[in-house]
C-alpha positions as CSV (number, residue, x, y, z in Angstrom):
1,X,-0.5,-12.2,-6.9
2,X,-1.4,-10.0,-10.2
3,X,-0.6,-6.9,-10.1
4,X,-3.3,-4.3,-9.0
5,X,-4.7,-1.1,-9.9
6,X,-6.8,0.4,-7.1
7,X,-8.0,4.1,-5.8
8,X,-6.4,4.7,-2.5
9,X,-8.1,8.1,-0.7
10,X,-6.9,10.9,1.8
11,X,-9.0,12.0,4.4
12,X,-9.0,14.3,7.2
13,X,-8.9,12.0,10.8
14,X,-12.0,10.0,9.4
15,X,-10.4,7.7,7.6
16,X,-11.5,4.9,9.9
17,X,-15.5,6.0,9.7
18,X,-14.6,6.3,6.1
19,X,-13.2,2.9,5.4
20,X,-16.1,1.4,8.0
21,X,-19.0,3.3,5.9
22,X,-17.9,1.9,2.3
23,X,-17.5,-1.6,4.3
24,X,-21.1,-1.4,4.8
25,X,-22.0,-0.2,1.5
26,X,-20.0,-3.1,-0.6
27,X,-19.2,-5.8,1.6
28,X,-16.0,-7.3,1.8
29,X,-13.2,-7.8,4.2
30,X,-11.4,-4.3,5.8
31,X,-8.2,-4.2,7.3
32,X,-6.9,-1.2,9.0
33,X,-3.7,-0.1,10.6
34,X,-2.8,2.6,12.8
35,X,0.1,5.4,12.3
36,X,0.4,3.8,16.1
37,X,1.0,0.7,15.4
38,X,4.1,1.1,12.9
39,X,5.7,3.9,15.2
40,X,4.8,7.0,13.0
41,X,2.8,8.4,15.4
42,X,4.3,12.2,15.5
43,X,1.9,12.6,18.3
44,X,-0.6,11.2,20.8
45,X,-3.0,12.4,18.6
46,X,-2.0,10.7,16.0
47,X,-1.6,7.5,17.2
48,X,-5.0,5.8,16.5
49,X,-5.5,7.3,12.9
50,X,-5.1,5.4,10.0
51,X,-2.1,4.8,7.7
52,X,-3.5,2.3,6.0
53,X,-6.8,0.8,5.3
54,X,-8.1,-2.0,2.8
55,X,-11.2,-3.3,1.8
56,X,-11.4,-6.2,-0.6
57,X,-14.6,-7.3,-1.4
58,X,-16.5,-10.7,-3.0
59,X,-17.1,-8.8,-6.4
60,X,-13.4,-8.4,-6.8
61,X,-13.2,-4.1,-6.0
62,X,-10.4,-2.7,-3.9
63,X,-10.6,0.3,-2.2
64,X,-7.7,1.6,-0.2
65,X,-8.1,4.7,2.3
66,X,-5.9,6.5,5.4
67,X,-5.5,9.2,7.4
68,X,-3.2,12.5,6.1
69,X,0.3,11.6,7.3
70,X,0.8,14.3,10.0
71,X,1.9,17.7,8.9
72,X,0.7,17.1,5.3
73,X,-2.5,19.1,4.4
74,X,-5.9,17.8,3.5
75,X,-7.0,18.7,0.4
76,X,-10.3,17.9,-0.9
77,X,-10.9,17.4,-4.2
78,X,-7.0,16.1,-4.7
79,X,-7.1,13.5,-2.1
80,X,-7.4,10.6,-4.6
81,X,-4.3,8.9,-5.3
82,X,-4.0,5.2,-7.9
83,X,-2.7,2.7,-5.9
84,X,-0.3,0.3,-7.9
85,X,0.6,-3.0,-5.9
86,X,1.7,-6.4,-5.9
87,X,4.9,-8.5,-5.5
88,X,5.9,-8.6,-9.4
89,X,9.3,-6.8,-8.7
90,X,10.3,-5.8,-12.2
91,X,6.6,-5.1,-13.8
92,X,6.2,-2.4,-11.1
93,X,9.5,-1.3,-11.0
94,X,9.0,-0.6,-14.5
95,X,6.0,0.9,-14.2
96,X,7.3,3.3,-11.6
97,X,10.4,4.6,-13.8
98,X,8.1,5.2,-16.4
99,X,5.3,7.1,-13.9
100,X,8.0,9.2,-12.2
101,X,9.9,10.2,-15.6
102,X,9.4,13.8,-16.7
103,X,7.0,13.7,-13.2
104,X,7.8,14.9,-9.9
105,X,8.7,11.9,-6.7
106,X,7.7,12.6,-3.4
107,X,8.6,9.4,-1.7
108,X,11.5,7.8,-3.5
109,X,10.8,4.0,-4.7
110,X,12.4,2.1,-1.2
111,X,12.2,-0.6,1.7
112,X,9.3,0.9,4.0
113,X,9.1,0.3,7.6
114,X,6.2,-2.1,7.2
115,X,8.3,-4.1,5.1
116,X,7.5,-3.4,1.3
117,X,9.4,-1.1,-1.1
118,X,7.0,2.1,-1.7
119,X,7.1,4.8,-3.1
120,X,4.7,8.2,-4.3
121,X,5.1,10.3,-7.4
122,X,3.1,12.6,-9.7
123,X,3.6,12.2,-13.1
124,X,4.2,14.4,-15.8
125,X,0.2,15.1,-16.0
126,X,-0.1,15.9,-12.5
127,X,-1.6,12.6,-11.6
128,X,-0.7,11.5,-8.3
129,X,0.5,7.5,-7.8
130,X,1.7,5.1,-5.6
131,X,3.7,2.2,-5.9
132,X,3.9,-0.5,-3.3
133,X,5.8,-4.1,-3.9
134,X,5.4,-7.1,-1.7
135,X,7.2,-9.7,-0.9
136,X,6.3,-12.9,-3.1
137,X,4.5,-15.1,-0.4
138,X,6.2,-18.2,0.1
């Protein structure tokens, strides 16, 4: 898989009605996880909202969406985040170094739960990113 370059969006509980509405407006394929289903449910509350959600659709856009982790604040209006992913280990490690130099790392570059090493920074412009490699499919 290429590497990709993708806006990924916070929202405020409704990431699920969110992700469903831009489903119908583009098309595609949408996959959705819950902060449930990977344990990170700080709550009953919390358990059916979304940590992750993609939609991939036929004309080739990706849009990535979730919930607020719990205890973070929504903010709207900085609640877009570019999404860099794929399983080309040393391209996105390099473009992570690079990102997070001079910026400010808020989830250092490491094995996730879900299996992938991830990781969040703001760069030295204030831009918010995150960096996700996959395993190469076998």
């Amino acid at each position: 898989m290429a590497s990709l370059l993708n806006p990924y969006i916070s929202f405020d509980g409704n990431a699920r009605q969110a992700m469903e509405f831009y489903k119908s407006v583009f098309g595609g394929t949408l996959a959705m996880n819950t902060f449930g289903e990977f344990g990170a449910a700080h709550s009953p509350d919390d358990a059916d909202k979304i940590m992750h959600g993609m939609l991939e659709t036929d004309s080739g856009f990706a849009l990535m969406g979730a919930d607020n982790p719990p205890g973070t604040e929504h903010k709207p209006g900085n609640n877009m985040t570019v999404s860099l992913s794929g399983d080309d280990d040393a391209e996105l490690r390099g473009y992570w170094e690079k990102l997070s130099s001079g910026g400010t790392v808020s989830v250092p570059l490491e094995k996730q739960m879900w299996g992938d090493v991830f990781g969040m920074c703001e760069d030295q412009f204030g831009v918010a990113w995150m960096v996700n490699i996959s395993e190469p499919q076998s």
